[in-house]
C-alpha positions in Angstrom: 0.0 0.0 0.0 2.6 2.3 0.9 4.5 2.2 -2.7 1.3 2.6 -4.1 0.9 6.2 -2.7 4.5 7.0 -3.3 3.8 6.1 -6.8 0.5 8.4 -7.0 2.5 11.4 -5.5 5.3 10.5 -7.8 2.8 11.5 -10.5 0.7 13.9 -9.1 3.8 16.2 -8.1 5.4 15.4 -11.9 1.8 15.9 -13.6 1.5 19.4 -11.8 5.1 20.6 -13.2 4.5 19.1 -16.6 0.8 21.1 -16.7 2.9 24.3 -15.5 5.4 24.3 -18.0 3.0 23.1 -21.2 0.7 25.4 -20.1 2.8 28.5 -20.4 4.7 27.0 -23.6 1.4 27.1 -25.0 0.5 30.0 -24.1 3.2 32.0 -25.6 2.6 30.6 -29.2 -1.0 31.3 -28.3 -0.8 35.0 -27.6 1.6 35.6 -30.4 -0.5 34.1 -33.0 -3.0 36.1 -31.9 -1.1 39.4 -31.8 -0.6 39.2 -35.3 -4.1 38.1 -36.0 -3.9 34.3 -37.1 -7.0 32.2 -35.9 -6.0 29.2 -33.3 -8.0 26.4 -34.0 -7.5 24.6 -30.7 -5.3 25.2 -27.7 -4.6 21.7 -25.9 -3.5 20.2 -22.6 -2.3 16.8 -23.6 -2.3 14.8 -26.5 -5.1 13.4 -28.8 -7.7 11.8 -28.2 -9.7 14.9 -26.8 -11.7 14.2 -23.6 -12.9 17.4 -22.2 -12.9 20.7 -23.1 -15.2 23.8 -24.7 -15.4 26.2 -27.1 -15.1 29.8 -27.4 -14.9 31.9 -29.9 -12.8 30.0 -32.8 -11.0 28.2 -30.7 -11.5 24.8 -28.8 -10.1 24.7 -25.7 -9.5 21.0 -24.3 -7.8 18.3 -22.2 -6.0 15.3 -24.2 -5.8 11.8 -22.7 -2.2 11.6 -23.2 -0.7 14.1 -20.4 2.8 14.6 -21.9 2.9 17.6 -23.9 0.3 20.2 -25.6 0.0 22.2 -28.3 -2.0 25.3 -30.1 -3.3 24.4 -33.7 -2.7 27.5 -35.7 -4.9 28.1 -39.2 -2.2 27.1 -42.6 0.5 26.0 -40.2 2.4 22.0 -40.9 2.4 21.0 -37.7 2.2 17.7 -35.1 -1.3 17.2 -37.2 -0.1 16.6 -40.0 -2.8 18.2 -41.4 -2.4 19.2 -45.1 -5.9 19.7 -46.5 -5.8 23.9 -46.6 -2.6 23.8 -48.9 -5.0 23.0 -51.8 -6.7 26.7 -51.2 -5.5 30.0 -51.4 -4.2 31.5 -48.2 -6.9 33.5 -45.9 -5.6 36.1 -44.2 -6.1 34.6 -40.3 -3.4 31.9 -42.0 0.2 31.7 -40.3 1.0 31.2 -43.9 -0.4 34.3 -45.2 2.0 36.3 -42.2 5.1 37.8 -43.2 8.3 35.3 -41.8 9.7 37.2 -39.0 6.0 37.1 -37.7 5.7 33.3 -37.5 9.3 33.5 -36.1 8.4 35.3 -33.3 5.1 32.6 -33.1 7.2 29.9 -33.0 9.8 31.2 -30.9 7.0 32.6 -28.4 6.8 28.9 -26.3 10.8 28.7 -25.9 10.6 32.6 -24.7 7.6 31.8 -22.3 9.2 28.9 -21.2 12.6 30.9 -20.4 10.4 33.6 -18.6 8.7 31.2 -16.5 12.2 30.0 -15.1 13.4 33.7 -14.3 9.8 34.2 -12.7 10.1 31.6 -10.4 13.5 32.3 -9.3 12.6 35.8 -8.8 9.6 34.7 -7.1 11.4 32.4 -4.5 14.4 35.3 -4.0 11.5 37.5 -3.5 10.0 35.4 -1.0 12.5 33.7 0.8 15.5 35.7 0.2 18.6 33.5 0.5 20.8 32.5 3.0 25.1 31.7 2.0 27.2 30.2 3.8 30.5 32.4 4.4 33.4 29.7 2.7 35.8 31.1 5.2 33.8 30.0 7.8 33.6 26.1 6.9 36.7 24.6 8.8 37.1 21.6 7.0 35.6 18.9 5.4 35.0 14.7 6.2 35.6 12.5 3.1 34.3 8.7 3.9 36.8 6.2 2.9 36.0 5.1 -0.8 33.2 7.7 -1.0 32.9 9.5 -4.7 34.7 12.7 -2.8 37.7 10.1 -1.8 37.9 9.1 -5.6 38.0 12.9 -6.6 41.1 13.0 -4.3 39.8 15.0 -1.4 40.6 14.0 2.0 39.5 14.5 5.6 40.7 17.6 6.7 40.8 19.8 3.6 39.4 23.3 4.0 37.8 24.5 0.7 39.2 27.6 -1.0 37.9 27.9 -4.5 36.9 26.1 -8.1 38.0 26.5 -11.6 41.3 28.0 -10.3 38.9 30.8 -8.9 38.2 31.9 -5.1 34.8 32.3 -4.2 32.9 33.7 -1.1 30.5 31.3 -0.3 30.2 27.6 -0.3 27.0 27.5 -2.6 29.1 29.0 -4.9 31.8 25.8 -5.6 28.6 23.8 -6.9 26.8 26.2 -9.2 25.5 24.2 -12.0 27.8 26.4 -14.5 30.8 25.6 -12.8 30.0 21.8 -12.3 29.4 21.8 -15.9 32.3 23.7 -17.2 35.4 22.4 -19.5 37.9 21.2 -17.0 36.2 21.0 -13.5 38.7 21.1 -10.5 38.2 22.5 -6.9 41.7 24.2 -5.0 41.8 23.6 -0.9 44.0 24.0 2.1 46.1 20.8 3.2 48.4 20.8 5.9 49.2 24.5 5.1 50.0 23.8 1.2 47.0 24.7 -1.2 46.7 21.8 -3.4 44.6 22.0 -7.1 41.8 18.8 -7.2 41.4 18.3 -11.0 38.4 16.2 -11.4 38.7 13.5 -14.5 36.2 13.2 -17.3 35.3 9.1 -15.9 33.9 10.7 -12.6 31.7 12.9 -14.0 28.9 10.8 -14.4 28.8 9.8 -10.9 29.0 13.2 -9.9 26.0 13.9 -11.7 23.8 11.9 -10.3 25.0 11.8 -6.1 26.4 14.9 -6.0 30.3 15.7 -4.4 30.5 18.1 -1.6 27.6 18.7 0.4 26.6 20.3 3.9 26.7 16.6 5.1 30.4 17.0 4.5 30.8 19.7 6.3 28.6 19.9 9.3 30.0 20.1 12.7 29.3 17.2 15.3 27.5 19.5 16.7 24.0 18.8 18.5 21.5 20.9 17.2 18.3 19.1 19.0 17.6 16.2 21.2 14.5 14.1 20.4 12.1 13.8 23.8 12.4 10.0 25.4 15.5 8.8 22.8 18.4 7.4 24.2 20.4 10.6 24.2 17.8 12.1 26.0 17.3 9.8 28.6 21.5 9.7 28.6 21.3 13.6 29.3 22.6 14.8 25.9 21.5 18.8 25.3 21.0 20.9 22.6 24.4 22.7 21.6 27.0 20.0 23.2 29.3 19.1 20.5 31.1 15.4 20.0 34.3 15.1 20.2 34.5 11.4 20.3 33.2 8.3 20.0 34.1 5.2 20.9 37.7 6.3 21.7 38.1 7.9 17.9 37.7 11.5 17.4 35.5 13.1 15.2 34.6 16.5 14.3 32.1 16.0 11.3 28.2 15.4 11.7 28.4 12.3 8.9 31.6 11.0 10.6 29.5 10.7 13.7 26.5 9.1 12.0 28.8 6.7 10.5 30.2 5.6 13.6 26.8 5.2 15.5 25.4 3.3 12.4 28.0 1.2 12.8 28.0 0.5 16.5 26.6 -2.7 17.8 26.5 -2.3 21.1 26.9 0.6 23.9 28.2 3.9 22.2 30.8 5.8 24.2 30.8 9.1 24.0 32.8 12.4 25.2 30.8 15.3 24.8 32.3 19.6 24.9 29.3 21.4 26.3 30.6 25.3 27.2 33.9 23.9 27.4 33.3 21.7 29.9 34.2 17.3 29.2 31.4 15.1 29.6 31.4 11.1 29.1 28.3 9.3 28.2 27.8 5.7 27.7 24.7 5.0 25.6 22.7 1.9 24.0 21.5 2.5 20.8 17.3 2.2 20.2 15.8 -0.4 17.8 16.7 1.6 14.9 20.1 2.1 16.1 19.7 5.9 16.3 20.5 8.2 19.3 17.9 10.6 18.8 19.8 13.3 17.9 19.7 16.0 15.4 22.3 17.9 12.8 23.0 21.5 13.3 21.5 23.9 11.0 23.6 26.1 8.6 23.7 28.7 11.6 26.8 27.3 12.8 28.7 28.9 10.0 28.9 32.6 9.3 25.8 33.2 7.2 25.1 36.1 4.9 20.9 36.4 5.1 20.0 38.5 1.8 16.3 39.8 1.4 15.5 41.2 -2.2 13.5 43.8 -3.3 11.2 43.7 -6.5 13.7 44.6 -9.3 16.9 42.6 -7.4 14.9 39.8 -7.1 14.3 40.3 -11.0 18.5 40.3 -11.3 18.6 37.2 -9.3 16.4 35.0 -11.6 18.2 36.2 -14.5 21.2 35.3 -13.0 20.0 31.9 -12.0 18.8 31.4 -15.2 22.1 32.1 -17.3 23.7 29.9 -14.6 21.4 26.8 -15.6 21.3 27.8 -19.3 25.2 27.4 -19.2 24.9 24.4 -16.6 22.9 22.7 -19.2 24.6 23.8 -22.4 27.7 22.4 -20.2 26.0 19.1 -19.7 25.3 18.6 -23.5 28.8 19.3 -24.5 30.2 16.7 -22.4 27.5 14.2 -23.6 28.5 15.2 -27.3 32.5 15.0 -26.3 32.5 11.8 -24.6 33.0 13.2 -21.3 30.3 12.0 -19.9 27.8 8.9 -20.5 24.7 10.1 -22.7 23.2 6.6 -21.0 23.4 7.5 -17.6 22.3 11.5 -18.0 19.9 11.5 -20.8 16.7 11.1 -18.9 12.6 10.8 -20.0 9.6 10.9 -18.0 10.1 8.1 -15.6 13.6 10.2 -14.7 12.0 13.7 -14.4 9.1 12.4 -12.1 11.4 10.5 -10.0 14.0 14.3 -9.7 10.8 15.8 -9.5 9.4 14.5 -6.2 12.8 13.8 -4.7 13.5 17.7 -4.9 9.9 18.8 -3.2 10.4 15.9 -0.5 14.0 17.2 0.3 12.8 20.9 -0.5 9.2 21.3 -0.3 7.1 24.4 -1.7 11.0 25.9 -3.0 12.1 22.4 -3.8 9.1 22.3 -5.9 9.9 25.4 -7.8 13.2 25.3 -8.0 13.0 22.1 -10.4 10.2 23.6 -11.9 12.0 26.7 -13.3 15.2 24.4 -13.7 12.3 22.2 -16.3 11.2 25.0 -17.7 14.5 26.1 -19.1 15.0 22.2 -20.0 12.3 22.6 -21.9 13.0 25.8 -23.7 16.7 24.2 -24.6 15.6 20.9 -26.2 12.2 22.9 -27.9 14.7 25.0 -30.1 16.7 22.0 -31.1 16.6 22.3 -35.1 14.5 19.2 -35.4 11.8 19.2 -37.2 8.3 18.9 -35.3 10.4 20.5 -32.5 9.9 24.7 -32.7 13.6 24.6 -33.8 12.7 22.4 -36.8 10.1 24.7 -37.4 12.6 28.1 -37.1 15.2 26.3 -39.1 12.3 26.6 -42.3 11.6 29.7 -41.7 15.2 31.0 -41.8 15.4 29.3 -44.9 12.6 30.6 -46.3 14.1 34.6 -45.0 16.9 33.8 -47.1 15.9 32.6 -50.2 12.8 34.4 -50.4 10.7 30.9 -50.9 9.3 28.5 -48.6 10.1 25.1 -48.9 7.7 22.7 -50.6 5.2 20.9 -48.7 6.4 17.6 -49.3 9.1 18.5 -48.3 8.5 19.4 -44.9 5.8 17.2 -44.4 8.2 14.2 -45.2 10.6 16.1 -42.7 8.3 16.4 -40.3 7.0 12.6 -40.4 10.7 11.7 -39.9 11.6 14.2 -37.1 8.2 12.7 -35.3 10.0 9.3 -35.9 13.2 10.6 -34.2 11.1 12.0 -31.5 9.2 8.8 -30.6 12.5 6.5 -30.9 14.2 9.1 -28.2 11.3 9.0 -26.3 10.7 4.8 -26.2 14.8 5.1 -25.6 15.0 7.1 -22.6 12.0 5.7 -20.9 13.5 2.2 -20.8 16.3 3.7 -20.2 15.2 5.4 -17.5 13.7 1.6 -16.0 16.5 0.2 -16.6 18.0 3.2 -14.0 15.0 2.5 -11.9 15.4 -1.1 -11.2 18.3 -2.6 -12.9 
């Protein structure tokens, strides 16, 4: 019973992005085809075959029964219909074909735009709301590495204080892990050890596994620190407190909140530990419950130096521009390894089953901001692979209308129906491809 709910909030949390980010891609080719006066047929949620909807005006608006995608039927326009029977008439003027070409460019164009201004949007929106809070570098001692852990691999070790990426300092730890960085040419991280900065170049057969856990996180960096002791837990009936800090355990010292949880996850029997509180040494000798957890909790990031920014209307405007570029360049990055070899097109080309599955992982680590933060980051997924000079695709689309700007002809119907009719091919064989491939992820 219990996987059957995950499943259903799998796809009610995935079905509520997609319908944000078709909607609005819709909408843009929508409202440009009707600034320019061309009639729209029929503006869809979903794929054929209709199942609800109603009409106003000329157009029928409606809910497919296949929930992954849309699209707005234009009068005269080749599109996903196929539909080919106007071409024996002359053009009306409500036609897309009757417009002048840098009109239907800005048509087809108008989804990819809407989708890229839905991303700044919500990254505004969540700056606006919640501000942000960053973690002074300078402030983060030092890092745990797990023996054999991805971060071990890389070549970090236990003890390293972080200093900068890319051969660049930077002030705050969110900055080492921007998605531009992590995407960029040659990736490599610079720290303090044992009073000698040393360069971390990170090679191209890590990558991958990067990707998909991740390298340096707050878990690495955490304190052993006590932030909160759960009421009737072992530590509580021990007399553990809020703020004392672990300095061992079980005769081994520590210093790192995953060190620690290592350790007690590890521990069989009684856990020994000695405990700073105000400066002060304190043993404790503690059993473990059923679940072989203390009861205790991981600091928060106010045990660093935090810089707490609240944004006004217009910065908050700067800031999801900025986040925008940086996933637009984190992205581009991410196809350019794929294309190079650098990394596995397998293991980071993902479909439906992979975007749900991101998709409610983000909102359960995140919540209402995890939510949107992977929605703005789809959105601008979206806008990237829509342009794609493909046909079917709004690219593929562009791509003839360029080429009809410069030779002052369009190409023939057949031609782009037959172009069209392959691209949908391509389109369906990527899609059948990345959804097993995605299972295959799932539950190889």
């Amino acid at each position: 019973m219990e996987w059957i709910i995950s499943l259903l909030s799998t796809l009610g949390i995935f079905a509520a992005a997609l319908l944000i980010l078709v909607f609005f891609h819709e909408l843009g080719h929508f409202l440009a085809a009707k600034l320019f006066g061309m009639r729209v047929e029929r503006f869809s949620l979903g794929f054929p075959p209709r199942i609800w909807g109603f009409q106003k005006g000329e157009t029928d608006y409606c809910i497919g029964a296949t929930p992954l995608g849309g699209y707005v039927k234009i009068s005269g326009m080749i599109d996903e219909s196929m539909d080919d029977d106007y071409l024996d008439e002359e053009p009306k003027p409500w036609e897309y074909r009757s417009k002048p070409v840098w009109q239907r460019m800005i048509v087809i164009t108008a989804g990819v735009i809407f989708n890229m201004i839905l991303g700044v949007l919500i990254y505004a929106g969540l700056a606006f709301s919640n501000g942000e809070t960053k973690v002074k570098l300078d402030s983060v001692d030092s890092i745990y590495v797990a023996e054999n852990s991805l971060a071990a691999q890389v070549g970090f070790q236990s003890g390293d204080k972080l200093v900068g990426v890319n051969g660049e300092e930077v002030p705050y730890f969110q900055d080492l892990f921007s998605p531009d960085r992590m995407m960029s040419s040659s990736l490599s991280y610079t720290v303090m050890r044992d009073g000698e900065q040393v360069n971390i170049a990170v090679v191209d057969s890590l990558l991958d596994e990067i990707g998909q856990q991740g390298l340096i996180t707050f878990a690495n960096v955490y304190p052993s620190q006590i932030s909160q002791v759960a009421e009737g837990t072992p530590a509580d009936k021990a007399g553990l407190q809020a703020g004392d800090r672990i300095i061992q355990i079980n005769g081994e010292k520590v210093s790192h909140w995953s060190h620690l949880v290592q350790e007690i996850s590890s521990s069989k029997d009684t856990v020994s530990l000695l405990v700073d509180r105000s400066g002060q040494k304190l043993e404790f000798a503690i059993q473990p419950g059923t679940d072989n957890k203390l009861g205790i909790y991981a600091p928060s990031m106010d045990v660093f130096e935090v810089d707490r920014f609240n944004y006004g209307l217009l910065a908050s405007l700067d800031v999801g521009v900025d986040r925008t570029n940086e996933t637009v360049s984190g992205i581009f990055g991410g196809f350019s390894k794929m294309f190079s070899g650098d990394i596995s097109v397998r293991d980071n080309l993902g479909g439906p089953v992979a975007i749900a599955s991101v998709t409610k992982q983000a909102t359960d680590a995140g919540g209402f901001v995890g939510f949107w933060n992977i929605t703005a980051f789809l959105s601008i997924t979206l806008a990237i692979m829509n342009i794609l000079p493909i046909p079917v695709l709004d690219g593929g689309h562009l791509v003839f209308l360029i080429y009809e700007g410069i030779t002052r002809r369009e190409p023939s119907p057949k031609v782009r129906m037959a172009l069209q009719q392959i691209g949908f091919l391509l389109i369906i064989a990527l899609f059948i491809f990345v959804t097993f491939n995605d299972i295959l992820r799932q539950f190889g």
